[in-house]
N, C-alpha and C positions, 0 to 999 in steps of 0.2 A: 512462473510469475505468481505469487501470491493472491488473495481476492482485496487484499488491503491495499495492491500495489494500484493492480487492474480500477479499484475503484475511487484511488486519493488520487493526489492532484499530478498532472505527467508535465507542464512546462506553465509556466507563467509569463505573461508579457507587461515589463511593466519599471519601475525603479525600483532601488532596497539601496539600505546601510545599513554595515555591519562596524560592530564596536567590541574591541577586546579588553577586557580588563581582568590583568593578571589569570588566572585557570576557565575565566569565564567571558560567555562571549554574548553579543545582540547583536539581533538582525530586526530590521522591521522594513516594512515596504509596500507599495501601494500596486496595484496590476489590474489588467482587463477581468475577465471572469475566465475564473478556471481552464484550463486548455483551448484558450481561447485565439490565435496570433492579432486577428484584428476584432473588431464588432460594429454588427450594424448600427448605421445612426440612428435608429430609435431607440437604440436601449447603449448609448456612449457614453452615457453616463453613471453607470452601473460598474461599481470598481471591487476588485475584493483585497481586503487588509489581509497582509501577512506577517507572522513574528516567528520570531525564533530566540530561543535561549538554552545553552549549549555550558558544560562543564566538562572539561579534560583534567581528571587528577593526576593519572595513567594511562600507560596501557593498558593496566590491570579494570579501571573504571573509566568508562566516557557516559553521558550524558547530553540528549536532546530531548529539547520540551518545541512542538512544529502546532501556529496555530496560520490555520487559512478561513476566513469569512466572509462575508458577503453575496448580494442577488445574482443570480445568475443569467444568462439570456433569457431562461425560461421564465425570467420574475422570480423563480423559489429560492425564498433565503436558507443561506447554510452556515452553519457551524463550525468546521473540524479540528478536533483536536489529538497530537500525535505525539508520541514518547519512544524513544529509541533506548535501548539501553546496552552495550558494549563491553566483554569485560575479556580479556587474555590471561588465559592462566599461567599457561607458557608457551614455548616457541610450537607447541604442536596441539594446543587444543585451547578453543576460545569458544567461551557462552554469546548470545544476543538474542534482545528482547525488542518486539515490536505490538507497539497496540493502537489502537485509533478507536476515536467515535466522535458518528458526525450527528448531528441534527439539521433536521430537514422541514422548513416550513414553507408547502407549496400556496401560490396566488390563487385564489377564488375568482380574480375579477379584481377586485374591491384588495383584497390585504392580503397579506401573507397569516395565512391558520395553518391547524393542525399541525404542531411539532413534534415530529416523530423521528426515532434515533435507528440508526444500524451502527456496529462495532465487528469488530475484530480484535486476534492476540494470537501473539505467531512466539515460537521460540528455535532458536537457531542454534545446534551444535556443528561446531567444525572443529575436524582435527586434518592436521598435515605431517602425517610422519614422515615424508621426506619433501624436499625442494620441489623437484617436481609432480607428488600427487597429493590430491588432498580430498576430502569427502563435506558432503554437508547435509546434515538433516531439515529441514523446516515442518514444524508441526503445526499448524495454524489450526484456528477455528474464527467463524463466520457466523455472525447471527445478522439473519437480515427477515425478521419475522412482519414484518412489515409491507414487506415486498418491494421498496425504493431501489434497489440496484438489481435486485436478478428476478426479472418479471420473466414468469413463465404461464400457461394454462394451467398449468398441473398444479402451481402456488399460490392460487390467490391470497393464501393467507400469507405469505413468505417463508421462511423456510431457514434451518442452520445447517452448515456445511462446515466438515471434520476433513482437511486433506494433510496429507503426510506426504513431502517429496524428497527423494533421495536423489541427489548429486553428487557424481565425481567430478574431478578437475585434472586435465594433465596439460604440465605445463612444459613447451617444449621452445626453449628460447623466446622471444615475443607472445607467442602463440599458446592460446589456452581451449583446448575441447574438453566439452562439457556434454556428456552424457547425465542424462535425467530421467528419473522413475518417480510416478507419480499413484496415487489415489487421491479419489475422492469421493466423501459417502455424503448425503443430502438427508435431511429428514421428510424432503421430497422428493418425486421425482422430476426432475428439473433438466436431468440428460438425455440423452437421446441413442438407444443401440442402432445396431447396423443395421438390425432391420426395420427399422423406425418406430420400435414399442418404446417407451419410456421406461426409464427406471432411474432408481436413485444412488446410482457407484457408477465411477467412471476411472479407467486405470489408460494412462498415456504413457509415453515413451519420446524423446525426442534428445534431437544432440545440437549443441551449438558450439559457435567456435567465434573465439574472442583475438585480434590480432592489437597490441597495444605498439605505438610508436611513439 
């Protein structure tokens, strides 16, 4: 999971409409507060807008522009703004581009001050030299100098993170495993070793397995 994934938005509860026109498409929509399925009635009233506008030329080019806004249960108002970018070169190796950045104005009491931004930018090589394998790099970087998403003691100032993960894919009728190799370097220390010293690299390992119906 990327730090852009782990920190935009994981489901909405809420309306949307989407409109196509000819290569290009809209969505817009209204929802509770970010990952939210219900909310308490003191704060029911706290909605966040969502948009979207999306371009398929090809396979070769696709195109998404992803905006989500609005107070949150905590009162702090947010921003975000997200760009996908998709491109096939051929039947065995395709680019993709992901980047986000939100802004963050937390409640005093009284208003919503201090607006301060964290961002990411990830870029995605896949190639599939045959049906059933295929590989995929993600490069991402994370600035969260601010400290809004990864509060740690060792950060009070925040902190940027550089991870590189490598995925294979084997596809075996329905069924896809996915072995993953991971880094990740912090310009603090933010992780944690085994023997509970901190430092700033952290290298995982993990497999998953995907069954589609």
């Amino acid at each position: 999971m990327s730090y852009m994934f782990t920190n935009g938005p994981f489901f909405h509860t809420g309306l949307k409409a989407d409109f196509a026109l000819g290569k290009s498409g809209f969505m817009i929509g209204l929802a509770n507060p970010t990952d939210f399925k219900y909310v308490p009635e003191d704060v029911i009233n706290k909605k966040a807008l969502l948009a979207q506008y999306s371009y398929t030329g090809s396979d070769f080019f696709k195109l998404y522009l992803n905006y989500v806004g609005g107070k949150g249960v905590d009162t702090a108002k947010s921003n975000q703004f997200d760009v996908v970018i998709t491109s096939k070169l051929s039947d065995k190796f395709s680019l993709g581009y992901n980047g986000t950045v939100s802004t963050v104005q937390k409640w005093d009491g009284e208003k919503n001050v201090d607006g301060k931004s964290w961002w990411g930018s990830a870029i995605y090589l896949n190639l599939d030299p045959t049906p059933t394998f295929g590989l995929t790099l993600r490069s991402e970087y994370f600035s969260d100098k601010y400290d809004l998403k990864i509060p740690h003691p060792s950060a009070m100032n925040g902190c940027n993170i550089f991870a590189n993960t490598l995925s294979a894919n084997f596809h075996i009728d329905n069924l896809t495993i996915i072995p993953e190799f991971r880094i990740d370097h912090s310009t603090e220390e933010i992780f944690v070793k085994k023997a509970g010293t901190p430092t700033n690299q952290a290298a995982n390992v993990l497999v998953a397995a995907v069954y589609s119906f």
